[in-house]
PDB file of N, CA, C and O in Angstrom:
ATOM      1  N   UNK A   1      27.491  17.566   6.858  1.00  0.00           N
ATOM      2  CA  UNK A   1      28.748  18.076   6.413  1.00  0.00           C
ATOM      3  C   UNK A   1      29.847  17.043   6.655  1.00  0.00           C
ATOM      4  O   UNK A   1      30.722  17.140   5.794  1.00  0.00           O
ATOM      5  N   UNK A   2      30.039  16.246   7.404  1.00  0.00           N
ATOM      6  CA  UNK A   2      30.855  15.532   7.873  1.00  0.00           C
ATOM      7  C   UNK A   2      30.880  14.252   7.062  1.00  0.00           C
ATOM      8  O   UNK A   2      31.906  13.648   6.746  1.00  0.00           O
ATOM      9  N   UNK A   3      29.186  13.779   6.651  1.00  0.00           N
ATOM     10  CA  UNK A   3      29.685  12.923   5.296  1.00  0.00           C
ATOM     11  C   UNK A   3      30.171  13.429   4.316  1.00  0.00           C
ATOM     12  O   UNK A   3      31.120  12.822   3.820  1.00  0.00           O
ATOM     13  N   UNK A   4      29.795  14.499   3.774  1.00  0.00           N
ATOM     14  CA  UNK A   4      30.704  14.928   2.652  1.00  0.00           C
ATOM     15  C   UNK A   4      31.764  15.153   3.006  1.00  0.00           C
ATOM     16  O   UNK A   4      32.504  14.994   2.035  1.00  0.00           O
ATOM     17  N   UNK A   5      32.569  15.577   4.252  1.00  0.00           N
ATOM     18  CA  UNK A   5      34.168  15.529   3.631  1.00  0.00           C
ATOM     19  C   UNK A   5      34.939  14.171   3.785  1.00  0.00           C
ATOM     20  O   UNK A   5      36.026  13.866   3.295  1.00  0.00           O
ATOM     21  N   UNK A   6      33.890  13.240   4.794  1.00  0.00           N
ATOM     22  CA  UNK A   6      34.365  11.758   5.050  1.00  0.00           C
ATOM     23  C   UNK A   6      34.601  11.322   3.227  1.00  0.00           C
ATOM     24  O   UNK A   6      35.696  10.932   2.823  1.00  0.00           O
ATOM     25  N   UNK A   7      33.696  11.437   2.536  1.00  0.00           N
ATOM     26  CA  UNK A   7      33.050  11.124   1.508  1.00  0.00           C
ATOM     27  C   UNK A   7      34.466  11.781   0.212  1.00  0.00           C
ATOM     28  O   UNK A   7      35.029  11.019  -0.575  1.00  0.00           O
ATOM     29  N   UNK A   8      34.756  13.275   0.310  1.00  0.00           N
ATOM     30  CA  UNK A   8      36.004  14.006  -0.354  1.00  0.00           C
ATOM     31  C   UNK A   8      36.999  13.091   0.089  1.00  0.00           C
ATOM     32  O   UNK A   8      37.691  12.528  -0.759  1.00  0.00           O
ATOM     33  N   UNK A   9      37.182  12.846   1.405  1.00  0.00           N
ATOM     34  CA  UNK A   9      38.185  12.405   1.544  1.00  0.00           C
ATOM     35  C   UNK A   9      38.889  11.021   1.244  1.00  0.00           C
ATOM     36  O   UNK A   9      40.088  10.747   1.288  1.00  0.00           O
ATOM     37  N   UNK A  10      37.834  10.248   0.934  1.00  0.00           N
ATOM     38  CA  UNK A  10      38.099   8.575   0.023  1.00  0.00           C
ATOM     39  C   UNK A  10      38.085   9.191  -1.316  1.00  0.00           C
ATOM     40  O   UNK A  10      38.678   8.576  -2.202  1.00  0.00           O
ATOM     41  N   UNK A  11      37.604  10.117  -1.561  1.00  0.00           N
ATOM     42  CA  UNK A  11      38.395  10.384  -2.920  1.00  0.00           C
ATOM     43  C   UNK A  11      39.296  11.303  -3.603  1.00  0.00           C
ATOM     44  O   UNK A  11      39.330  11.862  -4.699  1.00  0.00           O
ATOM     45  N   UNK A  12      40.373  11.229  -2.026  1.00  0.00           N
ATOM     46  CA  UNK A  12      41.600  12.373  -2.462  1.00  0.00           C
ATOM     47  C   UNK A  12      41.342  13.801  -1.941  1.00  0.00           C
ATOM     48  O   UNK A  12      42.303  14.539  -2.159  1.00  0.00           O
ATOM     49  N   UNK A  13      40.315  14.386  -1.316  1.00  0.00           N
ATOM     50  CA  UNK A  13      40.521  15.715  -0.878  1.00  0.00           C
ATOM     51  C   UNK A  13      40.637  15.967   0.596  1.00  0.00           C
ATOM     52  O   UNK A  13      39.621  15.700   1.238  1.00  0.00           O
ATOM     53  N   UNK A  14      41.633  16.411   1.242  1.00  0.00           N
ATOM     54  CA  UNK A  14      41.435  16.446   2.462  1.00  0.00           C
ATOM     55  C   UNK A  14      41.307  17.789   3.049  1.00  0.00           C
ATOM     56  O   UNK A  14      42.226  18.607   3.020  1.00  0.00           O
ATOM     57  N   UNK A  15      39.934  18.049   3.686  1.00  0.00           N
ATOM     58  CA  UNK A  15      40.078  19.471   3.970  1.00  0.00           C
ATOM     59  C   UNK A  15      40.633  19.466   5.536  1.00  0.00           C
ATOM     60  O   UNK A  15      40.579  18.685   6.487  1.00  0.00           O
ATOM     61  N   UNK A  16      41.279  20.966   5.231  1.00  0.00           N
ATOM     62  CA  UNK A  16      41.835  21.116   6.804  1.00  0.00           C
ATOM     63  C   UNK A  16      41.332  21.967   7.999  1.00  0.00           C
ATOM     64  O   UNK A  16      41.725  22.001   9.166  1.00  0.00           O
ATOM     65  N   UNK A  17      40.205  22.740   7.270  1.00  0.00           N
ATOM     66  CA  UNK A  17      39.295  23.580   8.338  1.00  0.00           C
ATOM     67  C   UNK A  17      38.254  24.119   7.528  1.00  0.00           C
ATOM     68  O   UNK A  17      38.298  24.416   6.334  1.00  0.00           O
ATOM     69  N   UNK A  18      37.235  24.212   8.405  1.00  0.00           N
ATOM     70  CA  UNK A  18      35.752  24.214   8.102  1.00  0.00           C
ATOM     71  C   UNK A  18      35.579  25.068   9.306  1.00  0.00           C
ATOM     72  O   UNK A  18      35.734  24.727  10.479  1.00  0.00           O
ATOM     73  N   UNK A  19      35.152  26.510   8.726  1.00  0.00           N
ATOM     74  CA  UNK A  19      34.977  27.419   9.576  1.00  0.00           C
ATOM     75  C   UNK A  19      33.344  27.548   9.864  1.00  0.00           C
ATOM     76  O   UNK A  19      32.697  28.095   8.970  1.00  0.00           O
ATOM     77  N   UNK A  20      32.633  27.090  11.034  1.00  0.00           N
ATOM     78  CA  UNK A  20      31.272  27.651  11.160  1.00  0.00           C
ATOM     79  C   UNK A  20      30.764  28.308  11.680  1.00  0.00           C
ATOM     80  O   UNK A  20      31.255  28.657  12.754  1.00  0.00           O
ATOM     81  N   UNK A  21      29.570  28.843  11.287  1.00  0.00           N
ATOM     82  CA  UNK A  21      29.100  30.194  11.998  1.00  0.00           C
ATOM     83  C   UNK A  21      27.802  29.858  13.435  1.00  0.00           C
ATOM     84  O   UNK A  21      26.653  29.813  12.994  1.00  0.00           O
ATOM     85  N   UNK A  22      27.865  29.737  14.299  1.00  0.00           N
ATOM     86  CA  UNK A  22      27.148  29.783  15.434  1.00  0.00           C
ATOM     87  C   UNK A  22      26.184  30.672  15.580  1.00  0.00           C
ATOM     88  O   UNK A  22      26.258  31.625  16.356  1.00  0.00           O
ATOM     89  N   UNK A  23      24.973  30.354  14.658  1.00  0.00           N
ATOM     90  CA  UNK A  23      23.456  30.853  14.621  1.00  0.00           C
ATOM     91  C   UNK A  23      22.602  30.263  16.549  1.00  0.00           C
ATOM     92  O   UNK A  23      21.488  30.640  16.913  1.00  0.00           O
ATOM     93  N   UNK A  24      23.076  29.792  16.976  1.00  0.00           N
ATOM     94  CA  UNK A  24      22.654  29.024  18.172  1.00  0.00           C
ATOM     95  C   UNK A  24      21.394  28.520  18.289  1.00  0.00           C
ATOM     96  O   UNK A  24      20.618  28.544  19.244  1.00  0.00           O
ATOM     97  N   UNK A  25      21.268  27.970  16.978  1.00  0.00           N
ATOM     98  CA  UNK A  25      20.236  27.051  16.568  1.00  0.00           C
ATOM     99  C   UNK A  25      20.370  25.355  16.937  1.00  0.00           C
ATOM    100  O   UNK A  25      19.585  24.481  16.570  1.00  0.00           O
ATOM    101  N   UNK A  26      21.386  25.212  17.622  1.00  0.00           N
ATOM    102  CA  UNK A  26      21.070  23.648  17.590  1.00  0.00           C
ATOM    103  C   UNK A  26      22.636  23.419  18.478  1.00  0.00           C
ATOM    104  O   UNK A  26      23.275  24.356  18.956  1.00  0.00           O
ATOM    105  N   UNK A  27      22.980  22.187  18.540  1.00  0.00           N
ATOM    106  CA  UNK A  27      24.417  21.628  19.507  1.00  0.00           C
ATOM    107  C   UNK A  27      25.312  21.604  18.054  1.00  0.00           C
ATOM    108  O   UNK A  27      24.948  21.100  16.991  1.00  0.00           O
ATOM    109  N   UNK A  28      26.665  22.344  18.357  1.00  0.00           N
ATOM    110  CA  UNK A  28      27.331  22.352  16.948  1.00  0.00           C
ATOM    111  C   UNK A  28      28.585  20.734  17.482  1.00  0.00           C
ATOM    112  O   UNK A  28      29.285  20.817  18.492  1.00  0.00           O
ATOM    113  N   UNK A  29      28.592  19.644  16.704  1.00  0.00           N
ATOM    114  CA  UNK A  29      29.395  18.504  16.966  1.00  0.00           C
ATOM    115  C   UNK A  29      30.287  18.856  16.052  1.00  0.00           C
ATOM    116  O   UNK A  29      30.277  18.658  14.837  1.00  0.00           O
ATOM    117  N   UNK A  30      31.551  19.733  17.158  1.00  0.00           N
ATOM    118  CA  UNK A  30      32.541  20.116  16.462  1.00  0.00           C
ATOM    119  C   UNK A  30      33.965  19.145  16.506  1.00  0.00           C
ATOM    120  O   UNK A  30      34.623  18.798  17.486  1.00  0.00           O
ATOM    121  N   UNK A  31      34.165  18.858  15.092  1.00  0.00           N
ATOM    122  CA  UNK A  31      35.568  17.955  15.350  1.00  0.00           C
ATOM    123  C   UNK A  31      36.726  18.803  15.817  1.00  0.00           C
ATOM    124  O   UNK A  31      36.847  19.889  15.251  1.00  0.00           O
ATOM    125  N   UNK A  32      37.474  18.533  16.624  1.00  0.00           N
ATOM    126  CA  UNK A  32      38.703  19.009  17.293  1.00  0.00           C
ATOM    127  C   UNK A  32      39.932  19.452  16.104  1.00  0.00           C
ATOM    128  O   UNK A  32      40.275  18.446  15.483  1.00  0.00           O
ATOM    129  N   UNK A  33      40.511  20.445  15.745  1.00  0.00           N
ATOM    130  CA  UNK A  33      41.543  20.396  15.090  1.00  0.00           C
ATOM    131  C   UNK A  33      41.419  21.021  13.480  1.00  0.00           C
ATOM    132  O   UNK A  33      42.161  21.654  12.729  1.00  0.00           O
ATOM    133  N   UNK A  34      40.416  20.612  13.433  1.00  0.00           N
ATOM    134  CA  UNK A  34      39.031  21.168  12.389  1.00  0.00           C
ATOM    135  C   UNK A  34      38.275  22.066  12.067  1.00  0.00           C
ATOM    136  O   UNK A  34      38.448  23.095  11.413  1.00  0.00           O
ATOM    137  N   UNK A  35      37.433  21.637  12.549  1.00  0.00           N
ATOM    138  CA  UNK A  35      36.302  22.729  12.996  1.00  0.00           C
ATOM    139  C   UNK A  35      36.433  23.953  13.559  1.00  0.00           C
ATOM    140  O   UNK A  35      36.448  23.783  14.778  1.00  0.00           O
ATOM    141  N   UNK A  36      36.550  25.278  13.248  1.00  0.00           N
ATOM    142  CA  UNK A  36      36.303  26.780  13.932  1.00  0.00           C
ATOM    143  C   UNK A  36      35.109  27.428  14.246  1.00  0.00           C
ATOM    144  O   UNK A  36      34.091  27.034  13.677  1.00  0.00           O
ATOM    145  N   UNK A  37      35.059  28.092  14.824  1.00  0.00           N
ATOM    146  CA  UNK A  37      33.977  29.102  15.270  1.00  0.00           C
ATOM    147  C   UNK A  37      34.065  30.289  14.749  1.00  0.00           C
ATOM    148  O   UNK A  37      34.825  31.179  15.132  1.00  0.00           O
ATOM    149  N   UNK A  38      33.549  30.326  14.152  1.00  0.00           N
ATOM    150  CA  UNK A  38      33.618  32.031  13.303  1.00  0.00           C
ATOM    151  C   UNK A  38      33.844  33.124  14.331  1.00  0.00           C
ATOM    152  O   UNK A  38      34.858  33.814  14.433  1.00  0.00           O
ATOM    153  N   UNK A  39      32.947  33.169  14.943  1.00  0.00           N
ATOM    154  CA  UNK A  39      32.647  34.498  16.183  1.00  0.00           C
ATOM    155  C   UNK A  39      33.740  34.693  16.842  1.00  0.00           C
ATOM    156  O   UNK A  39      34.119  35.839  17.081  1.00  0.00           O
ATOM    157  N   UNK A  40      34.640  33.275  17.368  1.00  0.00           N
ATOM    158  CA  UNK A  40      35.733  33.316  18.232  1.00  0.00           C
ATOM    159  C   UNK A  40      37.075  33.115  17.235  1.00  0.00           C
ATOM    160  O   UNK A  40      38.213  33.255  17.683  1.00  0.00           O
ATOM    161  N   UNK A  41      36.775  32.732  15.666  1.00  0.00           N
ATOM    162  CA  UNK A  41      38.391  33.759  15.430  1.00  0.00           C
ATOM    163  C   UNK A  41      38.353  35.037  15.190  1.00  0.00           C
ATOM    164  O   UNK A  41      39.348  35.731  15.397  1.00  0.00           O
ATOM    165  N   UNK A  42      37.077  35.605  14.664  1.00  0.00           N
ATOM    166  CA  UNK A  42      36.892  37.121  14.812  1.00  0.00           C
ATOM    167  C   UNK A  42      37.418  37.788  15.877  1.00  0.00           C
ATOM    168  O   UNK A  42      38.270  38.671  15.773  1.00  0.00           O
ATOM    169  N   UNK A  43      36.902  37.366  16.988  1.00  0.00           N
ATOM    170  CA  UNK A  43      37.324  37.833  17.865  1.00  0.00           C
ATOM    171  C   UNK A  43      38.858  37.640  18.551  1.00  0.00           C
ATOM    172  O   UNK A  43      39.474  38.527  19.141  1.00  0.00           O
ATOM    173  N   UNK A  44      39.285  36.350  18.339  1.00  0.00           N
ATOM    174  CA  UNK A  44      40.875  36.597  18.415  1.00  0.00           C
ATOM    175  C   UNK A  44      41.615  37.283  17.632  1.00  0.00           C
ATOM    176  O   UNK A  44      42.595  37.869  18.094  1.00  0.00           O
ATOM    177  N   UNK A  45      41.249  37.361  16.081  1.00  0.00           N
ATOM    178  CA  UNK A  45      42.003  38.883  15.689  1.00  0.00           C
ATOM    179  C   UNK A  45      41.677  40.414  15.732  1.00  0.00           C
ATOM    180  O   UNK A  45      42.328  41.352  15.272  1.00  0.00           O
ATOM    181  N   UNK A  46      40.153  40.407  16.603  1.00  0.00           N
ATOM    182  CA  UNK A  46      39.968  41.974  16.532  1.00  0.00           C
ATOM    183  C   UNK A  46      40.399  42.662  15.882  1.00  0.00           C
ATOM    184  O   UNK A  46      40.730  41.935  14.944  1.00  0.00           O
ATOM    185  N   UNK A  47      40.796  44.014  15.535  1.00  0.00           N
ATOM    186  CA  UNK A  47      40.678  44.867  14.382  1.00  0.00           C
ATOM    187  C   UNK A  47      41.784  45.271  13.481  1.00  0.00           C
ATOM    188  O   UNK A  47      41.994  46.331  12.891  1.00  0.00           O
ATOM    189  N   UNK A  48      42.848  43.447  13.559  1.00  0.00           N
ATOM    190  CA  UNK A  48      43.683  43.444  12.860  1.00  0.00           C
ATOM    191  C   UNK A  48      43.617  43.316  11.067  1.00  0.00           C
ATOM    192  O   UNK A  48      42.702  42.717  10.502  1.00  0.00           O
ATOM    193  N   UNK A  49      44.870  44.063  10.254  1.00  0.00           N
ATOM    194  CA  UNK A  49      44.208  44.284   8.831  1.00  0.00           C
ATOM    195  C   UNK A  49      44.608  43.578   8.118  1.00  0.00           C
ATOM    196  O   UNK A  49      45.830  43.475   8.215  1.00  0.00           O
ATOM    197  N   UNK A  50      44.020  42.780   7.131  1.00  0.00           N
ATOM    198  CA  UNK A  50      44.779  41.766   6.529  1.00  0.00           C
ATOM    199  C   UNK A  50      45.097  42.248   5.273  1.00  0.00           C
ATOM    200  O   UNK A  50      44.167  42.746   4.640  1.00  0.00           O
ATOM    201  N   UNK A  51      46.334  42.213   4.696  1.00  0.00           N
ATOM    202  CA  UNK A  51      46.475  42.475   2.941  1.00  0.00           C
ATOM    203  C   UNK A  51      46.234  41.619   1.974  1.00  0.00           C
ATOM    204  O   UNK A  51      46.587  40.440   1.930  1.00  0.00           O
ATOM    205  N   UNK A  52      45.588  42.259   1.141  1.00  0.00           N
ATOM    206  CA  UNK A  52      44.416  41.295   0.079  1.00  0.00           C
ATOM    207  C   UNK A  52      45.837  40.831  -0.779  1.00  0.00           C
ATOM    208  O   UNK A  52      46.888  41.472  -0.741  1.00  0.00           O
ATOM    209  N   UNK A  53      45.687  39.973  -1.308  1.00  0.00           N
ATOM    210  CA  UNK A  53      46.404  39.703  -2.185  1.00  0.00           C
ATOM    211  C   UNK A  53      46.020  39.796  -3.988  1.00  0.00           C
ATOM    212  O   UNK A  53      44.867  40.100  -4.295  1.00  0.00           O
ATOM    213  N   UNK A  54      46.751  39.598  -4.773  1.00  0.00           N
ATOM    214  CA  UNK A  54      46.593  40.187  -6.158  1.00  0.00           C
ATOM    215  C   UNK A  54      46.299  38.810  -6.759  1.00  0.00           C
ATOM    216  O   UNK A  54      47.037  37.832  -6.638  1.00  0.00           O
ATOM    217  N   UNK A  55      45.179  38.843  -7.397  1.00  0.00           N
ATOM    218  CA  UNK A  55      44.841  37.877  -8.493  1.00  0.00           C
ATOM    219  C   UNK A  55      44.238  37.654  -9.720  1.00  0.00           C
ATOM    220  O   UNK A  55      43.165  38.151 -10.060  1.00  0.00           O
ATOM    221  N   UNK A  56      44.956  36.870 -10.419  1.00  0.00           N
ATOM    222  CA  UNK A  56      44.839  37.401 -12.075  1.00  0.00           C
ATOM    223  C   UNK A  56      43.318  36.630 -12.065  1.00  0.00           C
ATOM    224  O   UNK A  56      42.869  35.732 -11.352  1.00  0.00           O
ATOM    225  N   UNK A  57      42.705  37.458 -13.266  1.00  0.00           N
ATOM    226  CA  UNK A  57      41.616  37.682 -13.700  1.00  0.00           C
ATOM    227  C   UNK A  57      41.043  36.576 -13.816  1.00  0.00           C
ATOM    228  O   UNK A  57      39.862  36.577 -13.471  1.00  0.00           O
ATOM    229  N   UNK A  58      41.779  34.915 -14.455  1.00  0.00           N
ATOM    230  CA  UNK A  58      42.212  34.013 -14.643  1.00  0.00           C
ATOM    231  C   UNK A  58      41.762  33.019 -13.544  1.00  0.00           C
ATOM    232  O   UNK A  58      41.170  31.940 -13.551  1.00  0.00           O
ATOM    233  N   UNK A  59      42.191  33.680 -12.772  1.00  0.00           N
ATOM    234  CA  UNK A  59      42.799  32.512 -11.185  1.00  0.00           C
ATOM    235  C   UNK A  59      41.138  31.650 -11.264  1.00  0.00           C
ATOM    236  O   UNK A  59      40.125  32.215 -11.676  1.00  0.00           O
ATOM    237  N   UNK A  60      41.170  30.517 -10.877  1.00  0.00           N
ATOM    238  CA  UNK A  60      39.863  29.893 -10.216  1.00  0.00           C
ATOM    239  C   UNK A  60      39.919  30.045  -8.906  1.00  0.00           C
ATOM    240  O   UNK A  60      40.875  29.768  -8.182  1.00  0.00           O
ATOM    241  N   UNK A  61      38.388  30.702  -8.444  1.00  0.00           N
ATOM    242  CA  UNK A  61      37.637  30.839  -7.285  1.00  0.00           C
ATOM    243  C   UNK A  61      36.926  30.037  -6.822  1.00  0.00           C
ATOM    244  O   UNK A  61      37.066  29.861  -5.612  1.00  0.00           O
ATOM    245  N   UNK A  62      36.194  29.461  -7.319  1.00  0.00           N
ATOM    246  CA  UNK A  62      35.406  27.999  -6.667  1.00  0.00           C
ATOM    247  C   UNK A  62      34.500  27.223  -7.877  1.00  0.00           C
ATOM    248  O   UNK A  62      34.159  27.758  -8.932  1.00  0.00           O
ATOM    249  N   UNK A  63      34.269  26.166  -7.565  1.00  0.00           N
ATOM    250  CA  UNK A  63      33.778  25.362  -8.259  1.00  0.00           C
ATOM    251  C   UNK A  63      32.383  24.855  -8.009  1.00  0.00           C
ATOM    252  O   UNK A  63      32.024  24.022  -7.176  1.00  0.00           O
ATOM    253  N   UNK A  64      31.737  25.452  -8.805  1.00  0.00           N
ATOM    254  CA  UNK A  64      30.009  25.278  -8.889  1.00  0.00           C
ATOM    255  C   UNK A  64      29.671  23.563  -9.318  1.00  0.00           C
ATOM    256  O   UNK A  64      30.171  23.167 -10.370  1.00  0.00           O
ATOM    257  N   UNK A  65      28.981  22.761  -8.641  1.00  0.00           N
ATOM    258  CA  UNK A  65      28.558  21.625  -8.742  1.00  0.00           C
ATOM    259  C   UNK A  65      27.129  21.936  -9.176  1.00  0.00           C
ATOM    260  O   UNK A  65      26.269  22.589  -8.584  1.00  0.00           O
ATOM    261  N   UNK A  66      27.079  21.227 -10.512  1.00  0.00           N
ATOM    262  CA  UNK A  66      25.104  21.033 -10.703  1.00  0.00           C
ATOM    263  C   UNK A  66      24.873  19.549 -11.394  1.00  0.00           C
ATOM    264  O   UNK A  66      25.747  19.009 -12.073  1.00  0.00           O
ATOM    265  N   UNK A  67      23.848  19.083 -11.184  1.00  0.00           N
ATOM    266  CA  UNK A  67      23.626  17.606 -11.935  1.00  0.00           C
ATOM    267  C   UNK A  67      22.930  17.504 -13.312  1.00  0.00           C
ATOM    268  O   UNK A  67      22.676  16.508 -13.989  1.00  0.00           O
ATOM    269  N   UNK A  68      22.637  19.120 -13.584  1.00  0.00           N
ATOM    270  CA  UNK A  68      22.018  19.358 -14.870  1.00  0.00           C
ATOM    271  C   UNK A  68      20.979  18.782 -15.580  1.00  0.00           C
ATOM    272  O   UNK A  68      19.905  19.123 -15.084  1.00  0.00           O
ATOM    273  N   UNK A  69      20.808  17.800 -16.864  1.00  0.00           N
ATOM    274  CA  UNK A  69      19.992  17.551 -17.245  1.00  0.00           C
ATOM    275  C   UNK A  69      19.643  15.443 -17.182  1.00  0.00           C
ATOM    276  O   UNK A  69      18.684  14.675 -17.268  1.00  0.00           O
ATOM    277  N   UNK A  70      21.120  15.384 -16.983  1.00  0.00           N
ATOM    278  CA  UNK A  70      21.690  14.158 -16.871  1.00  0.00           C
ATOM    279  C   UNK A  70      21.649  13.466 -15.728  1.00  0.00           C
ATOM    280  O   UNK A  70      21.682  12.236 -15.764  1.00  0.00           O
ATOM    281  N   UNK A  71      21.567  14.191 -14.480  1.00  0.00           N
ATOM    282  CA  UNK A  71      21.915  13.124 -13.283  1.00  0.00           C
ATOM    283  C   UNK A  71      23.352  13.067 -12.891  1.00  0.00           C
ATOM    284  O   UNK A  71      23.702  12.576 -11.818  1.00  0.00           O
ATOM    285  N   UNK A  72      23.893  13.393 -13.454  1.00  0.00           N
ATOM    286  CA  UNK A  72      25.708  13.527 -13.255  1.00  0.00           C
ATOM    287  C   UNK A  72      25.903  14.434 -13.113  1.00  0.00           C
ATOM    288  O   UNK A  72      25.408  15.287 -13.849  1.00  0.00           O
ATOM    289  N   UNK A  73      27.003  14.862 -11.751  1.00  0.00           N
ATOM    290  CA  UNK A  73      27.513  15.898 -10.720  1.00  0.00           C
ATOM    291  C   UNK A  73      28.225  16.279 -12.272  1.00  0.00           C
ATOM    292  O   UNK A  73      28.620  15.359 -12.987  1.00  0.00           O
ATOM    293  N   UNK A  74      28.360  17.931 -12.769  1.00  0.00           N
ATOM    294  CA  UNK A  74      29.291  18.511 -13.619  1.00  0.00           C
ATOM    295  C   UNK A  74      29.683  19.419 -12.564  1.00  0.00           C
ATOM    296  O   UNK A  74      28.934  19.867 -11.697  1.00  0.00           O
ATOM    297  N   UNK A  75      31.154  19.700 -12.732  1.00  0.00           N
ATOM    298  CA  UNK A  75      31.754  20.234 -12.012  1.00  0.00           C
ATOM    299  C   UNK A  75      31.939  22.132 -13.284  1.00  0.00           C
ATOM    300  O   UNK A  75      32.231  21.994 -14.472  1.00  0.00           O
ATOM    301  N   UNK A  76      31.706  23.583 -12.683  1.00  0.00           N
ATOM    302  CA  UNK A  76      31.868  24.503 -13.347  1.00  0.00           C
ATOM    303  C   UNK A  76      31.998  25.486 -12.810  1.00  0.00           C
ATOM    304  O   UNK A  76      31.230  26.253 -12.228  1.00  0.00           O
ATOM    305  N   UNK A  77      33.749  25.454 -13.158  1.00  0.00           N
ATOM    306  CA  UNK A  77      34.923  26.320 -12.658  1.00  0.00           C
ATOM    307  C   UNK A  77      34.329  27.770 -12.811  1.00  0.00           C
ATOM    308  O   UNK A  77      33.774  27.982 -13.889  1.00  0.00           O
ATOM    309  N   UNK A  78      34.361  28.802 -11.899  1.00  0.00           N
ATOM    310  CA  UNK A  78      34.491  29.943 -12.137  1.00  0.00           C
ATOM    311  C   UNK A  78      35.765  30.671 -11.553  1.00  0.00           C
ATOM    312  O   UNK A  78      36.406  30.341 -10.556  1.00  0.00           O
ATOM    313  N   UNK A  79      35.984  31.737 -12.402  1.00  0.00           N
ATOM    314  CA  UNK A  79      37.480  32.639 -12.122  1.00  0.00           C
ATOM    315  C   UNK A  79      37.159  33.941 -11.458  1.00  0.00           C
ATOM    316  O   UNK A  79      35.946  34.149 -11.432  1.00  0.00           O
ATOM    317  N   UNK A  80      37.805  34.769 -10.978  1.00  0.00           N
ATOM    318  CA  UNK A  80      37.655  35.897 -10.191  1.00  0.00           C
ATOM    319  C   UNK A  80      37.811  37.139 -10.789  1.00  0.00           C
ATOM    320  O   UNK A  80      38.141  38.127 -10.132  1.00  0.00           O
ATOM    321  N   UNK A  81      37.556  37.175 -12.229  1.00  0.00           N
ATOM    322  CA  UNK A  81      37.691  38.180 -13.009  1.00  0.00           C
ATOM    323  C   UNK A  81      36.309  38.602 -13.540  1.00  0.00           C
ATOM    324  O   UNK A  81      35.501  37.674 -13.495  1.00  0.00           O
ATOM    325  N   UNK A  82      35.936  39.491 -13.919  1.00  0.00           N
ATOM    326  CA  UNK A  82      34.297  39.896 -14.449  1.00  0.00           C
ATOM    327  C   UNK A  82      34.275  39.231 -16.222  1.00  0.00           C
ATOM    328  O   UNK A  82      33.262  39.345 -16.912  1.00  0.00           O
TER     329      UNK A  82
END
Protein backbone atom coordinates (compact mmCIF):
# COMPACT_ATOMS: atom_id res chain seq x y z
CA UNK A 1 0.00 0.00 0.00
CA UNK A 2 2.60 2.42 0.69
CA UNK A 3 4.06 2.02 -2.85
CA UNK A 4 1.02 2.87 -4.31
CA UNK A 5 0.40 6.05 -2.62
CA UNK A 6 4.35 6.84 -2.76
CA UNK A 7 3.65 6.01 -6.44
CA UNK A 8 -0.12 8.51 -6.53
CA UNK A 9 1.79 10.77 -5.07
CA UNK A 10 4.63 11.58 -7.94
CA UNK A 11 1.76 11.79 -9.86
CA UNK A 12 -0.30 14.49 -8.15
CA UNK A 13 -2.51 12.64 -5.60
CA UNK A 14 -1.93 13.07 -2.14
CA UNK A 15 -3.85 11.02 0.18
CA UNK A 16 -4.42 12.15 3.68
CA UNK A 17 -5.65 9.05 5.61
CA UNK A 18 -5.82 5.49 5.05
CA UNK A 19 -8.00 3.97 7.51
CA UNK A 20 -7.04 0.16 8.43
CA UNK A 21 -8.68 -2.54 9.81
CA UNK A 22 -6.63 -4.68 12.45
CA UNK A 23 -7.41 -8.42 11.52
CA UNK A 24 -4.20 -9.18 13.91
CA UNK A 25 -2.73 -11.01 11.29
CA UNK A 26 0.63 -9.63 11.04
CA UNK A 27 2.77 -6.14 12.55
CA UNK A 28 0.66 -3.20 10.98
CA UNK A 29 3.85 -0.44 9.85
CA UNK A 30 1.74 2.37 10.53
CA UNK A 31 2.81 5.85 9.18
CA UNK A 32 2.22 8.52 11.87
CA UNK A 33 -0.33 11.23 10.87
CA UNK A 34 -1.78 8.88 8.31
CA UNK A 35 -2.56 5.86 9.01
CA UNK A 36 -5.83 4.98 11.43
CA UNK A 37 -7.04 2.13 13.16
CA UNK A 38 -10.44 1.40 12.45
CA UNK A 39 -11.35 -0.30 15.86
CA UNK A 40 -9.88 2.75 17.77
CA UNK A 41 -11.80 5.52 15.83
CA UNK A 42 -14.87 3.46 16.32
CA UNK A 43 -14.32 3.46 19.44
CA UNK A 44 -13.48 7.11 20.04
CA UNK A 45 -16.82 8.03 18.64
CA UNK A 46 -18.97 5.36 20.27
CA UNK A 47 -22.56 5.69 19.55
CA UNK A 48 -22.32 9.04 18.11
CA UNK A 49 -24.80 9.77 14.87
CA UNK A 50 -23.56 11.03 11.90
CA UNK A 51 -25.90 12.88 9.19
CA UNK A 52 -25.72 11.37 5.80
CA UNK A 53 -25.50 13.83 3.46
CA UNK A 54 -27.59 14.30 0.07
CA UNK A 55 -26.21 13.25 -3.23
CA UNK A 56 -27.25 13.68 -6.66
CA UNK A 57 -27.72 10.63 -8.56
CA UNK A 58 -24.88 12.01 -10.74
CA UNK A 59 -22.19 12.55 -8.08
CA UNK A 60 -19.02 10.11 -8.70
CA UNK A 61 -18.36 7.48 -6.04
CA UNK A 62 -15.24 5.79 -6.94
CA UNK A 63 -13.28 4.86 -9.67
CA UNK A 64 -12.94 1.26 -10.89
CA UNK A 65 -9.38 0.54 -12.41
CA UNK A 66 -9.16 -2.53 -14.99
CA UNK A 67 -6.37 -3.20 -17.67
CA UNK A 68 -8.93 -4.83 -19.92
CA UNK A 69 -7.99 -6.24 -23.11
CA UNK A 70 -5.01 -3.95 -23.80
CA UNK A 71 -2.64 -3.87 -20.91
CA UNK A 72 -3.53 -0.24 -20.11
CA UNK A 73 -4.88 0.82 -16.59
CA UNK A 74 -8.67 2.32 -17.92
CA UNK A 75 -9.91 4.24 -15.39
CA UNK A 76 -14.32 3.64 -14.93
CA UNK A 77 -16.11 6.21 -13.11
CA UNK A 78 -19.10 5.03 -11.30
CA UNK A 79 -21.95 7.42 -9.75
CA UNK A 80 -24.12 6.78 -6.71
CA UNK A 81 -27.33 6.63 -8.38
CA UNK A 82 -28.99 3.12 -9.58
Amino acid sequence: MDDALALAEKKGTKVQSVIIYDRKLDTINKVEGRDLIYQKEVEAVGNAMVTCSEQKSDDPLYILYTSGTTGKPKGILRDTGP
